[in-house]
N, C-alpha and C positions, 0 to 999 in steps of 0.2 A: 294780625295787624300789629305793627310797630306801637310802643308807646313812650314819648321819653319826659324826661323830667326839667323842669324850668333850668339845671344846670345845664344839661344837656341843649335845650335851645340856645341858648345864651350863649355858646359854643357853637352852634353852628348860623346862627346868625351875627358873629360878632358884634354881637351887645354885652351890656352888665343884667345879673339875673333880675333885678329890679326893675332892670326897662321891660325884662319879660313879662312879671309882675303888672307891671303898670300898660303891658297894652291887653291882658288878660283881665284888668280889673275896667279897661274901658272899651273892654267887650271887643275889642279889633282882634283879637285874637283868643279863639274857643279855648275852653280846658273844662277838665272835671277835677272834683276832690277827690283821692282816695285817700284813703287815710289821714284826712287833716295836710294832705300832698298834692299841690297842681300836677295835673299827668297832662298831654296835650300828645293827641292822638296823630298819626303819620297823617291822615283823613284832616285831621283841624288845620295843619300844616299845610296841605296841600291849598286847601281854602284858604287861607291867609294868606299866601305866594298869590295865587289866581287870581285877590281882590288887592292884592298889592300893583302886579300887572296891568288889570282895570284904570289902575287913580293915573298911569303913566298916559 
């Protein structure tokens, strides 16, 4: 399984890593810590698109 890092979404959602931050801290968008590092799995991602599709 994929795993990428808050710069890495931030890039492929053309956002800033902060809006990633901030839909991660209001829970719209899963992550784990590792090492004191957001990781957001290809699996949370997908859930995120899905429930994004959903709100349309």
């Amino acid at each position: 399984m994929k795993v990428y890092t808050t710069d890495e979404v931030a890039d492929m959602l053309k956002i800033s890593r902060d809006s990633v931050l901030k839909l991660i801290n209001q829970r719209e968008l899963k992550a784990k810590k590792v090492a004191r590092k957001w990781r957001i799995t290809e699996h949370y991602l997908k859930d995120f698109f899905r429930d994004v599709d959903n709100i349309k």
